[in-house]
Each structure stands twice: as structure tokens, then as C-alpha cells.
FILUMBA-411273 format. One record per atom (N, C-alpha, C, CB): atom name; x, y, z; residue in one letter. Coordinates in nm, 3 decimals. Glycine has a CB too. Example, Ala and Ser with C-alpha at 12.3 -4.5 7.8 and 13.67 -1.06 7.14 Angstrom:
<rs>
 atom       X       Y       Z res
    N   1.319  -0.569   0.780   A
   CA   1.230  -0.450   0.780   A
    C   1.320  -0.330   0.780   A
   CB   1.131  -0.447   0.905   A
    N   1.285  -0.225   0.708   S
   CA   1.367  -0.106   0.714   S
    C   1.290   0.003   0.787   S
   CB   1.408  -0.060   0.572   S
</rs>
This chain:
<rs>
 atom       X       Y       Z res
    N   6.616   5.612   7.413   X
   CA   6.532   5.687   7.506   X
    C   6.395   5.622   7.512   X
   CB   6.521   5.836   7.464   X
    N   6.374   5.600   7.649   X
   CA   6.208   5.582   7.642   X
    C   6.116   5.683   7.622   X
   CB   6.158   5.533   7.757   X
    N   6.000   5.660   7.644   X
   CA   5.928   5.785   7.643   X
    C   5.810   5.773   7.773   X
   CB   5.856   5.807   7.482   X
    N   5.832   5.699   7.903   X
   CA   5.810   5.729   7.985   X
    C   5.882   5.824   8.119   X
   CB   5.782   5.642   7.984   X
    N   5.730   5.982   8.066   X
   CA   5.806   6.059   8.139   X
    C   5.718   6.043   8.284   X
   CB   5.826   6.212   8.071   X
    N   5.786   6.180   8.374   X
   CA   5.750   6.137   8.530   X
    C   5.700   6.286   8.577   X
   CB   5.903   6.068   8.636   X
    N   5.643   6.290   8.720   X
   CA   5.550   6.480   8.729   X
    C   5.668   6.500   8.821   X
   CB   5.332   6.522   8.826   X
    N   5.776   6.470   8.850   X
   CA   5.863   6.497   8.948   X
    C   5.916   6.610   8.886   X
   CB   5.957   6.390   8.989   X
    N   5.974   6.651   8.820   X
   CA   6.052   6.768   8.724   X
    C   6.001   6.773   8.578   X
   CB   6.221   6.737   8.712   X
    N   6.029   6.857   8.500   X
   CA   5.994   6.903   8.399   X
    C   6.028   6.825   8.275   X
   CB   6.033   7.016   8.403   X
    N   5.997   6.843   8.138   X
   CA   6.024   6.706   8.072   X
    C   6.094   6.742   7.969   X
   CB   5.905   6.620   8.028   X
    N   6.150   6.855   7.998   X
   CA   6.304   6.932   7.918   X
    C   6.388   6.872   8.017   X
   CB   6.330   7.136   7.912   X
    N   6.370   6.836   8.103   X
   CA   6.489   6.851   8.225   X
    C   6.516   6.661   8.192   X
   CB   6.411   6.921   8.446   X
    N   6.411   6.608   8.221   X
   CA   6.452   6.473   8.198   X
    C   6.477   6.440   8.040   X
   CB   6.341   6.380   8.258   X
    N   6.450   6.471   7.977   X
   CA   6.514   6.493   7.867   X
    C   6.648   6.535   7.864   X
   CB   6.451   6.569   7.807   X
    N   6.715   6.604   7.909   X
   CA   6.818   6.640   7.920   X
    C   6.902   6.522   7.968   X
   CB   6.813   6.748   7.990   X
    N   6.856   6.479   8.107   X
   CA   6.904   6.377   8.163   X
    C   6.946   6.240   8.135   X
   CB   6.848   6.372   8.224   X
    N   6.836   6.207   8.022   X
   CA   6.837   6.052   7.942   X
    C   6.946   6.103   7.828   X
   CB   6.652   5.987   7.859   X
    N   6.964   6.226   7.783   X
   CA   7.080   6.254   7.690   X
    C   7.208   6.241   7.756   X
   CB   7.073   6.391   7.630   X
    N   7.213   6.293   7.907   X
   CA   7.347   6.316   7.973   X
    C   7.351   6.131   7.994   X
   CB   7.347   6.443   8.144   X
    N   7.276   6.067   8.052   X
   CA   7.290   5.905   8.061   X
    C   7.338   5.860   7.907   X
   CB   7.124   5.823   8.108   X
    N   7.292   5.901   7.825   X
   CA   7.323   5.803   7.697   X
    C   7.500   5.870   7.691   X
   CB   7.192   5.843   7.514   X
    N   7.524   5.966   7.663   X
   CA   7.693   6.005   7.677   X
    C   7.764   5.896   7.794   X
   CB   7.716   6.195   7.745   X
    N   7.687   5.914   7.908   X
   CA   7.808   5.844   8.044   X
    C   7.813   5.714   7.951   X
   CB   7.733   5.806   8.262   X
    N   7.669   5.657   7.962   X
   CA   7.679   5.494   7.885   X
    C   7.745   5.469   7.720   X
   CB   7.502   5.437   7.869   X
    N   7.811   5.560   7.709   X
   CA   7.846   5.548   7.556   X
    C   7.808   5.551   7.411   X
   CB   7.875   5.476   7.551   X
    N   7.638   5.516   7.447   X
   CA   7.561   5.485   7.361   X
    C   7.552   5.629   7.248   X
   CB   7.429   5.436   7.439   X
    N   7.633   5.775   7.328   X
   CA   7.653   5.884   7.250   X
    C   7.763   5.953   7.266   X
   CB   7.564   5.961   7.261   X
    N   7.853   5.928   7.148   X
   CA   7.991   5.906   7.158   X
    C   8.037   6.064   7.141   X
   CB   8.052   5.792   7.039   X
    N   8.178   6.107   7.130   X
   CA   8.201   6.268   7.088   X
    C   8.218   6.254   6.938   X
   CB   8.348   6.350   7.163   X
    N   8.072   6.359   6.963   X
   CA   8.104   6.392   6.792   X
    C   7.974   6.342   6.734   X
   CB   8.253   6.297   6.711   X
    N   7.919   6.227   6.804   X
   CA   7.776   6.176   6.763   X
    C   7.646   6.305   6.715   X
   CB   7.719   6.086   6.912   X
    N   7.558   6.298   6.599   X
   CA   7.473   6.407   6.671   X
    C   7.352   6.366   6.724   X
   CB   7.439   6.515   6.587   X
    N   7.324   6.410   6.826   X
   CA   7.177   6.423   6.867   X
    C   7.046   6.400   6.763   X
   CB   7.166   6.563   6.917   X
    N   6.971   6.316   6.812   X
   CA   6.841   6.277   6.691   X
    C   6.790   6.436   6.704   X
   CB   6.684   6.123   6.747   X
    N   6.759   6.442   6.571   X
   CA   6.676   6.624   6.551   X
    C   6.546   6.672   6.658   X
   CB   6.580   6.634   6.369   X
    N   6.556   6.767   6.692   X
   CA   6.417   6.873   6.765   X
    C   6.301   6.763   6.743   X
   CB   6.369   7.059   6.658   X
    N   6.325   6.795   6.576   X
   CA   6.142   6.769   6.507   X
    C   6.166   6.598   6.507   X
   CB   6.093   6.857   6.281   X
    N   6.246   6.489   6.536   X
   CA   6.206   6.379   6.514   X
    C   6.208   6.296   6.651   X
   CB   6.280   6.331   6.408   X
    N   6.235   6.390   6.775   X
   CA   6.229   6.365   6.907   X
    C   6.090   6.420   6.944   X
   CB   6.348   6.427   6.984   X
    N   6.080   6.527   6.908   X
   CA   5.973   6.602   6.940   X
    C   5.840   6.473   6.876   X
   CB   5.988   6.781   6.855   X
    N   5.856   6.454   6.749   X
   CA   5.707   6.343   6.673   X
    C   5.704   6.211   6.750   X
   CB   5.732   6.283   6.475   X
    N   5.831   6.151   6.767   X
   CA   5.843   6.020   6.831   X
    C   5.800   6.019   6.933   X
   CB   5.950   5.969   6.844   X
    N   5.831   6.115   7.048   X
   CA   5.756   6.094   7.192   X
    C   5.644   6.200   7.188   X
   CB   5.863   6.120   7.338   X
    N   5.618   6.239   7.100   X
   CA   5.490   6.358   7.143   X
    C   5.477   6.480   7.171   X
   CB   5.434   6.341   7.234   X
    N   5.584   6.556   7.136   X
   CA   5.657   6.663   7.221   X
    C   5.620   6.755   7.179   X
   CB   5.791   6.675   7.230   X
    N   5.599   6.910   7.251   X
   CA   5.661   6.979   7.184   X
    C   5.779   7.056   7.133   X
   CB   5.622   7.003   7.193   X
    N   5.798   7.061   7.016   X
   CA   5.939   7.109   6.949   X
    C   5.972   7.189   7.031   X
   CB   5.947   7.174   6.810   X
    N   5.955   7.267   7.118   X
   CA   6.029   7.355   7.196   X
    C   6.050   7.321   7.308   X
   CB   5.986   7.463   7.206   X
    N   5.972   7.243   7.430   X
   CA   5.999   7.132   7.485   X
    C   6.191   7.067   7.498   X
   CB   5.897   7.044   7.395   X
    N   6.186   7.011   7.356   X
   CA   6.289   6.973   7.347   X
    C   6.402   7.056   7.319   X
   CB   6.277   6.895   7.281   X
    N   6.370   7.126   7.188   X
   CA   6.453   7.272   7.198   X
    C   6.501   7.288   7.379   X
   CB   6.320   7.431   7.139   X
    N   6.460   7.319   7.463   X
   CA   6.504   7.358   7.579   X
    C   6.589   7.260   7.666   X
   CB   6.396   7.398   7.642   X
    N   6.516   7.135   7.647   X
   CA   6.636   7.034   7.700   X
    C   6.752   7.034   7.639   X
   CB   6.606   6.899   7.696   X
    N   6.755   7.038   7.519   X
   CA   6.885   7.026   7.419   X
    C   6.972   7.191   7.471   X
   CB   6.819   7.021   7.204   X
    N   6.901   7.264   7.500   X
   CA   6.976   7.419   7.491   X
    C   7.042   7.408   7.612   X
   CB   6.875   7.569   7.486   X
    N   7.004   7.326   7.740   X
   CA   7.037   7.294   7.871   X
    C   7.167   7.257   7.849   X
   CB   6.953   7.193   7.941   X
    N   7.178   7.130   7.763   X
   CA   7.306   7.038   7.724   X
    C   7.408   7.189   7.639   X
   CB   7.244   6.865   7.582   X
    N   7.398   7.248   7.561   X
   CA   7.435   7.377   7.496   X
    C   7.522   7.442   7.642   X
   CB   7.274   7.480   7.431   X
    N   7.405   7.512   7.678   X
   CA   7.492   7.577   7.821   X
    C   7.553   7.522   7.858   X
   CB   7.449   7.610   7.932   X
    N   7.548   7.358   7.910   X
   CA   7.649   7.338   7.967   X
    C   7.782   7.285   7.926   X
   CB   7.611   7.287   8.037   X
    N   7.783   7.298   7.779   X
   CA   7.917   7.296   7.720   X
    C   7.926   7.151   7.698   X
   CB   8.037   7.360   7.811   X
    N   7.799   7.063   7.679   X
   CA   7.829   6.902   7.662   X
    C   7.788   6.891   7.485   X
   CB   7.704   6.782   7.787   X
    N   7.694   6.944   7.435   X
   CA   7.627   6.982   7.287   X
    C   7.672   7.110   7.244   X
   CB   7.465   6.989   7.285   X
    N   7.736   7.096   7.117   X
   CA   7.723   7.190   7.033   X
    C   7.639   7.235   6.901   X
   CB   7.811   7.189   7.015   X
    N   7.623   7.359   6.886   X
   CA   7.551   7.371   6.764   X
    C   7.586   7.374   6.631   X
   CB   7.498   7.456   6.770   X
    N   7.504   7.335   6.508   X
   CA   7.604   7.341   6.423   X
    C   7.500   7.407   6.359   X
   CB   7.687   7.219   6.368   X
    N   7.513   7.520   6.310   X
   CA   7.394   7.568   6.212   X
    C   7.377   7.513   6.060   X
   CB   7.410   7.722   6.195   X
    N   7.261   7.483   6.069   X
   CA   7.225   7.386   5.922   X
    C   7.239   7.249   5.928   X
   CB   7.317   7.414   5.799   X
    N   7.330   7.195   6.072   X
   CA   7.369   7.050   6.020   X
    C   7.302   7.002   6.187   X
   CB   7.582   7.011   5.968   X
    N   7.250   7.066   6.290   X
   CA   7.201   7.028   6.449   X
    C   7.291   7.025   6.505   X
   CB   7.135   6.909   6.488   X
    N   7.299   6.911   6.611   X
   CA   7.393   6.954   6.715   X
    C   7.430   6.785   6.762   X
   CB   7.312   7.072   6.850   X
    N   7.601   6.827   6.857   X
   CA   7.670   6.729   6.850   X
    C   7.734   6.713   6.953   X
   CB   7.734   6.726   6.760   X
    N   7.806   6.590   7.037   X
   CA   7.842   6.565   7.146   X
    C   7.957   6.633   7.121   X
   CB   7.841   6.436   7.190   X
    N   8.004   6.751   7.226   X
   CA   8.131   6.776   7.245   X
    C   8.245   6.652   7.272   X
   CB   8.125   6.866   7.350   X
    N   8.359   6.719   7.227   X
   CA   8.481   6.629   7.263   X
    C   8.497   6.679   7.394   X
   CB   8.621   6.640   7.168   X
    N   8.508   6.575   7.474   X
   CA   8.544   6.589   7.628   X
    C   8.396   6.589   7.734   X
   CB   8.636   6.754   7.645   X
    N   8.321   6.552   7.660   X
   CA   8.185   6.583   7.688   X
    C   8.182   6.474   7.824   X
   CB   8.068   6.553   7.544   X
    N   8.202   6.369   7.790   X
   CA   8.226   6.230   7.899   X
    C   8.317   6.271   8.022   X
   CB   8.316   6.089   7.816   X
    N   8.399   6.291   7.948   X
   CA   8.522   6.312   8.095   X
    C   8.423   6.459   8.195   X
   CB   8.760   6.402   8.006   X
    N   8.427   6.531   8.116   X
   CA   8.318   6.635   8.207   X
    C   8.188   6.587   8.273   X
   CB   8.262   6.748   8.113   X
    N   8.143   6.526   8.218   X
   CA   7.991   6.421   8.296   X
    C   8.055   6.400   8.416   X
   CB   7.934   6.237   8.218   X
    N   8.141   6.245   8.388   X
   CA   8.207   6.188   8.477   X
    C   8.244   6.238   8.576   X
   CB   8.284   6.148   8.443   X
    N   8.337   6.346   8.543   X
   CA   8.397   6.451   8.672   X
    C   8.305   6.441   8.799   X
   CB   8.396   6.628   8.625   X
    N   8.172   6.552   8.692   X
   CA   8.062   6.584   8.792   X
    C   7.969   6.495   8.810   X
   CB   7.994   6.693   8.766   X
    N   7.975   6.391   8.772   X
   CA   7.928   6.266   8.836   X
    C   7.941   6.198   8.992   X
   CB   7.982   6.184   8.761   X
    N   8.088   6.208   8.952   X
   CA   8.215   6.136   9.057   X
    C   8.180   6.279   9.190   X
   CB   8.449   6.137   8.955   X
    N   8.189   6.305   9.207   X
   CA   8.188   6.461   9.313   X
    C   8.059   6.458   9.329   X
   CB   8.241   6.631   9.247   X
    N   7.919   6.407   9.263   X
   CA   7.784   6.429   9.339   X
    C   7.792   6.332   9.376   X
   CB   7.656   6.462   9.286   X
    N   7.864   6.220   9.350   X
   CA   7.845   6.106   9.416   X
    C   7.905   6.067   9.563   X
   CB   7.884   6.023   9.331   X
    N   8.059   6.149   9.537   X
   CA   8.134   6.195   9.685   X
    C   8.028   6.256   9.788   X
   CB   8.258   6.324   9.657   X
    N   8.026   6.359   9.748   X
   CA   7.936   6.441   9.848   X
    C   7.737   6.393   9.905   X
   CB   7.938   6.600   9.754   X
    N   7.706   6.321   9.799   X
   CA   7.505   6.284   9.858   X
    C   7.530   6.155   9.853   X
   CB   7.332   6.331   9.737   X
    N   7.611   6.077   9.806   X
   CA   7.548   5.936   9.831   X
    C   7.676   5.830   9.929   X
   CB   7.507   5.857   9.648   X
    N   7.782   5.844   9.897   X
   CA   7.877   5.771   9.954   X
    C   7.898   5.819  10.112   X
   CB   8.004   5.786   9.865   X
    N   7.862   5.942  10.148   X
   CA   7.836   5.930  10.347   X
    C   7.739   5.870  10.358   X
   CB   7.804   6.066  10.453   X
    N   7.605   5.838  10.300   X
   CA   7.564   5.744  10.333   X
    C   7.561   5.606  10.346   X
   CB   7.523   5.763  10.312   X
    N   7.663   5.596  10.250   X
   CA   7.704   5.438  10.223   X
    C   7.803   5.423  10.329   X
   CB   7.774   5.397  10.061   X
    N   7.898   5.478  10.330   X
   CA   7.992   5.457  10.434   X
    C   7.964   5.458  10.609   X
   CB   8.082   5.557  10.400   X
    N   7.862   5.499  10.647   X
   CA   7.794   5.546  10.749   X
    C   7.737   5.417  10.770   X
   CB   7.704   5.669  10.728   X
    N   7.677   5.362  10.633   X
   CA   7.609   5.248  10.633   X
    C   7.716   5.080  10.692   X
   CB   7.551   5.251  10.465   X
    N   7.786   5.098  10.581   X
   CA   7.912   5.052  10.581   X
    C   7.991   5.049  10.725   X
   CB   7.979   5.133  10.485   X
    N   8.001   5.106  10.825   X
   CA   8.095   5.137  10.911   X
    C   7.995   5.067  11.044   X
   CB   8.142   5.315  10.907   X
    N   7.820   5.097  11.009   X
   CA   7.761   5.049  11.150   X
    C   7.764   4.897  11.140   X
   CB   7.597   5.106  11.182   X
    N   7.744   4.869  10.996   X
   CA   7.740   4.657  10.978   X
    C   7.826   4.628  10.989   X
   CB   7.709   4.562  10.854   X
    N   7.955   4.730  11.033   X
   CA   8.087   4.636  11.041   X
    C   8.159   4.576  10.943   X
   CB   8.067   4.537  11.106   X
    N   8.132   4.613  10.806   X
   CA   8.207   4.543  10.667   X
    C   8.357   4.633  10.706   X
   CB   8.112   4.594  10.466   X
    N   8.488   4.487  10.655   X
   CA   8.571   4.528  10.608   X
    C   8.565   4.541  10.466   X
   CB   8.652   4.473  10.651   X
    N   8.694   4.669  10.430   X
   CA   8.689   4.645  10.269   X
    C   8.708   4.557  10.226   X
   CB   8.752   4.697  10.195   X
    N   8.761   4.426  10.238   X
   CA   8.822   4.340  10.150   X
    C   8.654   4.238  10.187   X
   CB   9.018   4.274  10.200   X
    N   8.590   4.213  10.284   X
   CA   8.489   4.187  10.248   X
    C   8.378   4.268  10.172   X
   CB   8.462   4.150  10.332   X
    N   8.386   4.386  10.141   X
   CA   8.314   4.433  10.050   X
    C   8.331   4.399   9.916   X
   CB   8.319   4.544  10.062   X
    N   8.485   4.457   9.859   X
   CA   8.486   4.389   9.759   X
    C   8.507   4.264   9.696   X
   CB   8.522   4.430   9.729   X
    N   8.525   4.168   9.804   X
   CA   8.503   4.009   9.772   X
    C   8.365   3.970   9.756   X
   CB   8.557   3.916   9.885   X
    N   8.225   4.068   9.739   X
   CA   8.108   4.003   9.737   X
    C   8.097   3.987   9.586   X
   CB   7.990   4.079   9.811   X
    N   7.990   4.009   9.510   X
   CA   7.951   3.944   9.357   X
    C   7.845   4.058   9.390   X
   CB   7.896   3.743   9.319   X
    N   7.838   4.140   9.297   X
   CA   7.726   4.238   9.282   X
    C   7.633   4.134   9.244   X
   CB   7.745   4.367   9.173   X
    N   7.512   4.234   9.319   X
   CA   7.382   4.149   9.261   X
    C   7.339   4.169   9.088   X
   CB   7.240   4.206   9.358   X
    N   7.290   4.060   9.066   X
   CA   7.266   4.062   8.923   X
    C   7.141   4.133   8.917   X
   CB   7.261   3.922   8.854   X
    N   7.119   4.240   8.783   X
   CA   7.032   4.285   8.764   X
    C   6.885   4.204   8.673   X
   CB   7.095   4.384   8.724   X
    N   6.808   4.222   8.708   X
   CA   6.701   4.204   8.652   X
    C   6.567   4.212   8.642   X
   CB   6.709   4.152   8.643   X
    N   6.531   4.213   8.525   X
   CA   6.431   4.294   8.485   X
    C   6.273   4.224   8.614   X
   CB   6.416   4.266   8.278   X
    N   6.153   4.345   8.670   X
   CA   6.068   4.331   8.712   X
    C   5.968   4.231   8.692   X
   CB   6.046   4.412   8.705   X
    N   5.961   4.187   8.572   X
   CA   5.874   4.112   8.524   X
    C   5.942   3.978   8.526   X
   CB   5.826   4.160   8.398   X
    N   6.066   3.959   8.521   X
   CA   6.162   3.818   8.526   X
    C   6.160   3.772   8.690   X
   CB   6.351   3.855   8.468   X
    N   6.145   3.869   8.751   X
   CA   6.189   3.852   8.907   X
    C   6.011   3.816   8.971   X
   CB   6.282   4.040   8.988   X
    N   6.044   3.727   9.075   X
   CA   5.876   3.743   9.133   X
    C   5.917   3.872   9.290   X
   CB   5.787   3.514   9.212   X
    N   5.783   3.931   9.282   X
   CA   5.774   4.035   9.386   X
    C   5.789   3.960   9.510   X
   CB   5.640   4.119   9.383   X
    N   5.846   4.032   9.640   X
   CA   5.813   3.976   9.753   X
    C   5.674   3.962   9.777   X
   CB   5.867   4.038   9.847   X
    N   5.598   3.981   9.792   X
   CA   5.440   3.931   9.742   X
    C   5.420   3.845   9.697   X
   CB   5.372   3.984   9.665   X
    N   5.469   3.854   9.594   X
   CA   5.401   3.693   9.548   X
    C   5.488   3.563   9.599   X
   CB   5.400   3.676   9.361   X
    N   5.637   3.550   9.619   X
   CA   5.683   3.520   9.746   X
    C   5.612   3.420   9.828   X
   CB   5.688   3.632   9.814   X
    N   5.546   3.544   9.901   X
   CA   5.497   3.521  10.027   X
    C   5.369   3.419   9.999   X
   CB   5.460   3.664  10.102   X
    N   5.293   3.457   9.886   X
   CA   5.223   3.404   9.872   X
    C   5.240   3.267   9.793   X
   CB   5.161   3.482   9.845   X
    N   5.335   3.218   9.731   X
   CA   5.368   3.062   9.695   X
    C   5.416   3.022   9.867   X
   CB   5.524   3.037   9.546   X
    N   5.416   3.064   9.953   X
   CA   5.466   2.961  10.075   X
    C   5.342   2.994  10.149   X
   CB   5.629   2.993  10.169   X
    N   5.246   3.028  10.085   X
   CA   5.135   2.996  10.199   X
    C   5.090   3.063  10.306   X
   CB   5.161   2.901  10.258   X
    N   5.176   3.228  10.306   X
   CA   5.126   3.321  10.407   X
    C   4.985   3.448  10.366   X
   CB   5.270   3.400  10.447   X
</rs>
């Protein structure tokens, strides 16, 4: 987890969120437990209840369990349930747009998936279009 948070939503909520990302990405397996209240809470600055509430979020929704005396732990099935509701927000808000997108440029599928995803990389490795512009002299 980083500890750059954002004023868009609340910082139980993204908290919550970088926990639900670390499950999809594996990095928190079933059964793993969650780093403690009090050593999330000291590391990024928090307050203990703060986090308490993001973690209680994950609770409700049946992805963390509690263990009294010992904290709390990735449910079994915790992934496949992400995923589910992953897959279905992704049906419904983002793929009509892609396909919409998709359908006016005229891609066939088999040219879609014959491209090479773009490689990712980091901001500071990449030069900005700006600066770009500015090694050719505009």
C-alpha cells in the first residue's frame, strides 16, 4: 500500500479499495491476515479508527473476517467474489464504451486481438508530450 491518499472520497474507503486491489492482484491470498489497525494506522498516519472502518467495510462485505484476539483474514472465496463483481462493473460502465468506441474505428476482433498491449511504464521513465514537443523544436 502506498500512502498517497486523494480528497475525492474518504480515506476508509480508499483504504478499503487498495485492500480489495491487493486480493484481485494476489498479493493477499485466502487466509492471509491483514497488517493490524495499530500498524496501518502508525505507518501511514492514521487514525486507528479511520482504518477500523475501512477494514469493517471489507467485514460487511463478507471479503475479511474477524478473528478475536488473533485480527482479521482474507476469506476463502474472497477473489472469486471480487472478480465476479469486478467482471459485471466492468460489463455494465466501461465496455459500452469501449465497444461503441470499437464499432465507430471500425476494428475487427481479430484485429483487436492481434495488437501487443501497450507496455506499461513508469512517468518518470517516459518523456511527457511536452517535453516531446519541445526536443523537436516547437
Amino acid at each position: 500500500m502506498d500512502a498517497n491518499w486523494n480528497d475525492s472520497q474518504p480515506i476508509y474507503r480508499q483504504l478499503r479499495d487498495r485492500v480489495v486491489a491487493m486480493i484481485l492482484e494476489g498479493e493477499l491470498k485466502e487466509g492471509d491476515p491483514l497488517p493490524s489497525v495499530r500498524n496501518v494506522a502508525a505507518e501511514f498516519r492514521l487514525n486507528p479508527l479511520t482504518v477500523l472502518k475501512g477494514y469493517q467495510q471489507l467485514v460487511d462485505e463478507l471479503l475479511v473476517e474477524k478473528r478475536r484476539g488473533r485480527g482479521m483474514f482474507v476469506n476463502t472465496g474472497a477473489r472469486a467474489m471480487l472478480l465476479k463483481g469486478e467482471r459485471q462493473k466492468f460489463l455494465e460502465d466501461e465496455w459500452p464504451k469501449i465497444h461503441a468506441t470499437i464499432t465507430r474505428l471500425g476494428f475487427r476482433p481479430d484485429e483487436l486481438l492481434a495488437q501487443e498491449p501497450p507496455r506499461r511504464t513508469s512517468a518518470a521513465a517516459s518523456p511527457s508530450r511536452k517535453d516531446e514537443d519541445n526536443e523537436s523544436g516547437e
